[in-house]
N, C-alpha and C positions, 0 to 999 in steps of 0.2 A: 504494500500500500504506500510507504514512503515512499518506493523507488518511483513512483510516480510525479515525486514532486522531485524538481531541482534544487540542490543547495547552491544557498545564495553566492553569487559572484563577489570573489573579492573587490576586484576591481569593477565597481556600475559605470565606469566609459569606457566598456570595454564591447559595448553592443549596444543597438538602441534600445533592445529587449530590456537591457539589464538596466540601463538610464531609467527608462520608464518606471520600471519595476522601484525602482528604489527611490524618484522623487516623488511617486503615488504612495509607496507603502506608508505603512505609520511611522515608524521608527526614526528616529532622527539624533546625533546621523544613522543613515542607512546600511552602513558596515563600521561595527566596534573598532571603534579607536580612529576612524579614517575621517574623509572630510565630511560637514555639515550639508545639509540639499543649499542652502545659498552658495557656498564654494561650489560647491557640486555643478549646483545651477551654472555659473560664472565661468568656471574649468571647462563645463560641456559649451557652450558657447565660443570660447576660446581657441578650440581645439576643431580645427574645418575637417579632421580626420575622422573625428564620429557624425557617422551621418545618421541622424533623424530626422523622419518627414515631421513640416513644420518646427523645427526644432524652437524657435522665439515662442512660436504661441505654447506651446507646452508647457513651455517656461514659466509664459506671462500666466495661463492659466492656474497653476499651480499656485504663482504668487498672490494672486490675486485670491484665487478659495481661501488658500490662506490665512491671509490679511481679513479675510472677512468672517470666516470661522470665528476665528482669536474675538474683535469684534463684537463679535455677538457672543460672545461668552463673557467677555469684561463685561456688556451692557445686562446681562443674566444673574451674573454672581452681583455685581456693580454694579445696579443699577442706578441712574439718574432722577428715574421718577421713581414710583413706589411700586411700579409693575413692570415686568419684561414685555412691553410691544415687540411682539414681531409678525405684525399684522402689515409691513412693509413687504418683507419678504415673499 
């Protein structure tokens, strides 16, 4: 049943498979001890040798759920009014 899944790549620029996989996953950073998804992010961009389709929006996407997750979790735990609105969303 294991053999089914891949153990994670050391190195996540070393395919787009593995880029993907590791600025989606949870974990952060994505391989113990190694770089953060922001470096990550900035290194894969950097580097014209890893090709991923779209590689910017990927990017931007991620930052962006991100930034807005975090967000709505400050305004949850934190909130400013006396209730969590998120009748925006």
């Amino acid at each position: 049943m294991l053999k089914d899944f891949p153990a994670m790549v050391a190195d996540p620029l070393v395919s787009s498979e593995a880029f993907i996989k590791a600025i989606k996953g949870v974990s952060d950073p994505p391989v113990e001890g190694g770089l953060n998804k922001v470096e990550l992010s900035l290194e894969a961009l950097a580097r014209s040798s890893l090709y991923v389709p779209a590689k910017a929006e990927v990017i931007t996407e991620w930052a962006i759920s991100k930034m807005f997750k975090e967000k709505m979790f400050q305004m949850c735990v934190r909130p400013t009014y006396s209730y969590c609105d998120t009748s925006l969303i």
